[in-house]
Every structure is written in C-alpha cells, then in structure tokens.
N, C-alpha and C positions, 0 to 999 in steps of 0.2 A: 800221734797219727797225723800224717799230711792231711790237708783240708781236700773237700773236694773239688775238683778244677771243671769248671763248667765252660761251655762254650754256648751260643746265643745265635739263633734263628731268627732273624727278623726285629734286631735288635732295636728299631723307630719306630717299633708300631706300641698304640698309646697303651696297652697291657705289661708291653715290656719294660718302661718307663714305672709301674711300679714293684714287679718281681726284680727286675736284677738289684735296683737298692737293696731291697729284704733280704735279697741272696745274699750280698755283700755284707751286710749288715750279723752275719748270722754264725756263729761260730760254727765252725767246721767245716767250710765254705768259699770259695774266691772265685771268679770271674774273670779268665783267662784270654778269652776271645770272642769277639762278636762279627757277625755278619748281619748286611743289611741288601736289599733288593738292587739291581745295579742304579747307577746313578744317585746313589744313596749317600755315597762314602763319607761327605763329609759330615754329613749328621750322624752318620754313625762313629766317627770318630768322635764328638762331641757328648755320645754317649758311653764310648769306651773310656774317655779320660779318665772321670772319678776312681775308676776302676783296675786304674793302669794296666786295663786287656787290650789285646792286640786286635787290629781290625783286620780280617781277611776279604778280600774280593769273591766273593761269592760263596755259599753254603757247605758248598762241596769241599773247598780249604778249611773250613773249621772244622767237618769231619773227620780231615786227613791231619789235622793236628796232632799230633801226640801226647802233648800236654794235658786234651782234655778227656775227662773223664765223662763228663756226662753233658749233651745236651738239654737247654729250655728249647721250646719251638714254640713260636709266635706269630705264624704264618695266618694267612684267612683258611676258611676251615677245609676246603678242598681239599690244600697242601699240605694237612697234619697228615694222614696214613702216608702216603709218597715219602716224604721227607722223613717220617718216624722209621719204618723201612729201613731206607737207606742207613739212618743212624744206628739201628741196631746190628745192619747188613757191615758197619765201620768199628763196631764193638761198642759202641757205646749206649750207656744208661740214657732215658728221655723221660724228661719230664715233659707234658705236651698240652695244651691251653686245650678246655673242653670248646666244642664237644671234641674229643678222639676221635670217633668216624662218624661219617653218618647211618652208618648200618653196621650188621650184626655182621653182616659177612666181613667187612674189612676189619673188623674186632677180636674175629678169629686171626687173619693173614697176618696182626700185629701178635694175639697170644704164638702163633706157630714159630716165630721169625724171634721170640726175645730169650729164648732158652736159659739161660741163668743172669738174663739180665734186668734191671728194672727198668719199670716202664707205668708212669702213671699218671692218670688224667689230673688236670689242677684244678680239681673242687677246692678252692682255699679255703674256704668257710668250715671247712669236715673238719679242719686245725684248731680254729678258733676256740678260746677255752668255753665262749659261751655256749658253742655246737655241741662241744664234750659234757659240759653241766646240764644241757637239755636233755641230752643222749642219756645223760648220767641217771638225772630225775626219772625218764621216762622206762628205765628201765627198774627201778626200784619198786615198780609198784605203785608209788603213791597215787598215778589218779586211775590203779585199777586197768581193765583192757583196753589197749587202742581201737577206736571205732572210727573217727574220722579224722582226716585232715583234710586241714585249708591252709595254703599254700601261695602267695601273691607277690611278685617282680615283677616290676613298672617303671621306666622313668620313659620321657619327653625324649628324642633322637635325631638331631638332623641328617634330612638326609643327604643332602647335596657330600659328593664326593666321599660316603663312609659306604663303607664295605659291607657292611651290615644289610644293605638293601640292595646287593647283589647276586642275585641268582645265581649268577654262574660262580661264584665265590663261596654258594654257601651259604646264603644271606639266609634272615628272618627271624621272627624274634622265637620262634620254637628251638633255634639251636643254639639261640645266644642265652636271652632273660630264661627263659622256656626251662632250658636246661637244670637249672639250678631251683625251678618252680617242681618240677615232678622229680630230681631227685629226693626232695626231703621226703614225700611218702617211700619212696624207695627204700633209704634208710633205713625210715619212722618202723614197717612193715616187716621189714628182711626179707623181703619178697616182690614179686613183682604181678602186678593184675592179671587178671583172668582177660579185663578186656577193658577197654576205652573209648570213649567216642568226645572228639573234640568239633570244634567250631570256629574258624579262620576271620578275621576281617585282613583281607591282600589286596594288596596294590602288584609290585613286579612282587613280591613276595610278603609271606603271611607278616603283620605287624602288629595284631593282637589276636589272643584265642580265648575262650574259658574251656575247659575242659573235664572230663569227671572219670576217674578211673576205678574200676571193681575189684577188689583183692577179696571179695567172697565171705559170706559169712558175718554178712551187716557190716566187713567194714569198707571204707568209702576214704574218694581223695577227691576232694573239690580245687580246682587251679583256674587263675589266671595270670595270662603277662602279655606285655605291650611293649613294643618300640614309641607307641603315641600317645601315651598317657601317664600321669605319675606323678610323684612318684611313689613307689608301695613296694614295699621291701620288708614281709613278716611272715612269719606261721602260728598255726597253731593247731595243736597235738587233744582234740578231744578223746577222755577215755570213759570208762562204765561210773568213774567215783568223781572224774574231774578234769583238768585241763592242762596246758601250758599253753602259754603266748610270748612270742620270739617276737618283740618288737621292729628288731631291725636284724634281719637273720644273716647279712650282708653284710656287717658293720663296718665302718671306716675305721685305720688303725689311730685315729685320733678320736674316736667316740668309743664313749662307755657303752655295755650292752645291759640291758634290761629283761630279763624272765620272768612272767607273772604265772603263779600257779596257785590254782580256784579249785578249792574241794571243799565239801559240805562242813569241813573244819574251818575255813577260812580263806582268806586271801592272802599273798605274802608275793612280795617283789625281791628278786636278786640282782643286784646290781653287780654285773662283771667289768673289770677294770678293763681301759683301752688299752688294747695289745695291736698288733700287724699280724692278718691272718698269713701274709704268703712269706712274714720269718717263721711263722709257727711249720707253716709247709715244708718250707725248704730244709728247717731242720729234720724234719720226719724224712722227707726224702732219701736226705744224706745216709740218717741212722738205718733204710731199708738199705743202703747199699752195700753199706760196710758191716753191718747183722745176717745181711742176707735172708734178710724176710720179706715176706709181702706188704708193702705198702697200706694204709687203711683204706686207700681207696683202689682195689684191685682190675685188675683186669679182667675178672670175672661178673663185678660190678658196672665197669663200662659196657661189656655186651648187655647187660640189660639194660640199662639207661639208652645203648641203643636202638635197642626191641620196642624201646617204651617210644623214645622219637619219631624213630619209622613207623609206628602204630598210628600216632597222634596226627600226625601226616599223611596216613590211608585214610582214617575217618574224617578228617578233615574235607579230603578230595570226594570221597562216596556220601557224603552225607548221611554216614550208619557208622554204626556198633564195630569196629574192630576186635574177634576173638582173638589172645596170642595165645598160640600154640604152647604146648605142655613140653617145657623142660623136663630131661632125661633124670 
C-alpha cells in the first residue's frame, strides 16, 4: 500500500514544526507539499527540505495538487473551518489543529461538507499510550464510579507578536491550554455537562479561567488553565474506590509518563515509556483513512468540545450558570 501523501497549511507555524517530523517519521506516511503565508517562502522552503515536499505559493496550490491525499492545517484558529471547507470542497482528508471551530454551528457545516472523508481534530494526547492506559484503567473498574475530575494546563506565554493574544485570530487561553483542560472530562464522562459556569481573568482576551462543570448525578469536573502561569500539566480521575493521577497528561516525546493509582488496596505507579504523541496520531489518522473508519477523535466529539467552549465563554461573559441544552 502507498503511504499517505499529505500536504501542509501553514507549514512555519511553531505546531507544525513538530507534527510534520512525526508525520514523516511514521510508517505509512510522507509529506508531499507545504504551504506557508505569503512572504513566507523561504522558510517554508527550509522546512520542506528534510522532507523532500514541494513548496507551493499559496494554500490554494497544495489543494489543487494531486499528489496529495490529505491535508494537516496549522492555520490560527479563525482559518481552521474556511480552510477545512475548502479541503474537503478539493477531496481531501484534514487533519486540523484544535480547536476545529469555535462553535457548534461551524462543527456541523464541516460534519455536512466531509461525506466520506476524514476529518479530525489533533487532540494528540488521545494517541498517547499513557492516554490509552489511563483510559484503559479507568474503564476496568478498579477505582469503582467516576465522580470527579481535576483537570489543569498552564504554562507562562509571551505575549508580544503570538497569536494566541489575539482576538481577532481566535486568541485566548480557553481555545488553546483550555481546550485540552475540559476535553479530558469529556472523555473521562462520555458525555458532556448539563451545565457550566466558568470565571475569566482577560486582558485583549481571556488568559486564565477556573471553571466547574455538572454532568449530573454527583458527578463534577473541576478545571483550570492559564496563558500566565505554570507550568501544570495533569489530571486526575477521582472514582467511589479510588483514583488516578496523570502526572503530565501532555507529555513530551522525550519524557516518560507516570500514572498513579490509590485505592483502599494500595498505591502503585505505572511508568509509560517516552513515545511522540503526534507519531502515535498520525499513524491512527492514516489507518482511519485507508480502514475507512471513524477516527478516535470524531466529529461528533468536536461538536461537543465545541458546545463546551462556547458555554465556558457565555458564563464567563454573564457572570452565571450556563445550561446546555439537551442533545437529541
């Protein structure tokens, strides 16, 4: 079987710097063509070399390439829906840097627009083997019902010239750090809150929040994350018998990952070996394409992640309780 031939969005921005190695890096796999913003070109050539991909003048030519089979997009977060769109509107497969929208509406307009193609947000971490062992644990039982999680993404951010502290781009740390802070109840749950009420500290946009979400029935999600503080990168999975603790839920593909799990039996630490969460990604990717199955991270999973965002974001602004509405 030919590998998969990927083309690249936004190929200098500092995310994409470490997915296309992984891509490359990944059996089944190659890195065809990149595009980068104009006046870009010759850094973007510098990052196509290793790669021996071709560089096109603008987004639009790596869609009209032939060669490639599937888009990464690495754009700021405005231009993920636009650009995803258009990728799909070109036949092509997207893989697309969270968040994928920022609302539920534009979450639809990408499920309506990808008819048998794939399409999936880059939760890397969902890959990671530690994600899967925690995932694995938590579903065996051993510490009995899930009732709370605590959930915390932090690090220090400058801001001078990052995008991240811009409004009009999308900026803030609920759709960056944020996102990856209230996915793991998401997960954790397999469901999403009855309701939320969050709490902002903003400059031109939000830069830290804590927030608390209800999924009903005693059970609870406690979260925070920051642009300006940090760094704190963990969770943990309180149940009726006992615990897990996800030391570093985020891991670097050069650090070992650590899960502690506390029940009235005892304590015991699992040390998971350092892997690259966005090879583990990219391999899944590929395998949803050529299986023709849905991704682990669905598009029916992005609409609520974005339900949850836009929520976190209303109570934020009102200073109350956000109810979401009842899924069909």
């Amino acid at each position: 079987m030919r590998p998969l031939r990927w083309g690249v969005l936004g190929a200098t921005a500092h995310i994409a710097g470490r997915v296309l190695p992984a891509i490359h890096r990944t059996a089944g796999n190659a890195v065809v063509a990149v595009a980068s913003r104009e006046g870009r070109r010759a850094a973007a050539e510098e990052v196509a070399r290793p790669f021996g991909a071709r560089v096109h003048d603008g987004y639009d030519a790596v869609l009209a390439d032939l060669d490639v089979d599937a888009v990464y997009i690495a754009l700021p977060n405005t231009q993920h829906v636009p650009w995803t769109l258009r990728a799909l509107d070109a036949g092509k497969h997207v893989l697309v840097e969270k968040p994928m929208a920022l609302s539920e509406e534009d979450c639809v307009r990408v499920e309506r627009a990808a008819a048998d193609l794939v399409v999936m947000e880059a939760y890397m971490y969902r890959f990671h083997p530690q994600q899967r062992r925690a995932a694995e644990i938590l579903d065996s039982g051993e510490i009995g019902e899930l009732r709370v999680v605590r959930s915390a993404f932090a690090y220090p951010t400058a801001v001078e010239g990052n995008i991240r502290f811009d409004p009009a781009l999308g900026g803030g740390a609920t759709w960056d750090v944020g996102c990856y802070a209230f996915d793991v109840p998401l997960w954790a749950f397999d469901a999403e809150p009855r309701a939320v009420r969050a709490r902002f500290h903003s400059r031109e946009v939000d830069v830290s929040a804590v927030a608390t979400l209800d999924f009903g029935d005693g059970r609870w999600a406690v979260l925070d994350y920051s642009l300006e503080y940090g760094p704190r990168a963990a969770y943990d999975l309180q149940g009726t018998r006992g615990s897990i603790s996800v030391r570093n839920a985020w891991t670097r593909p050069d650090e070992q990952g650590l899960i502690t799990v506390a029940t009235l039996d005892g304590v015991r630490d699992e040390v998971v070996p350092a892997s690259d969460a966005y090879e583990h990604q990219a391999a899944a990717f590929a395998e949803a394409v050529w299986e023709k199955v849905t991704p682990l991270v669905s598009l029916a999973h992005s609409a609520r992640t974005a339900r949850v965002g836009e929520a976190l974001v209303r109570s934020a602004a009102t200073g109350g309780e956000v109810h979401l509405r009842r899924r069909p």
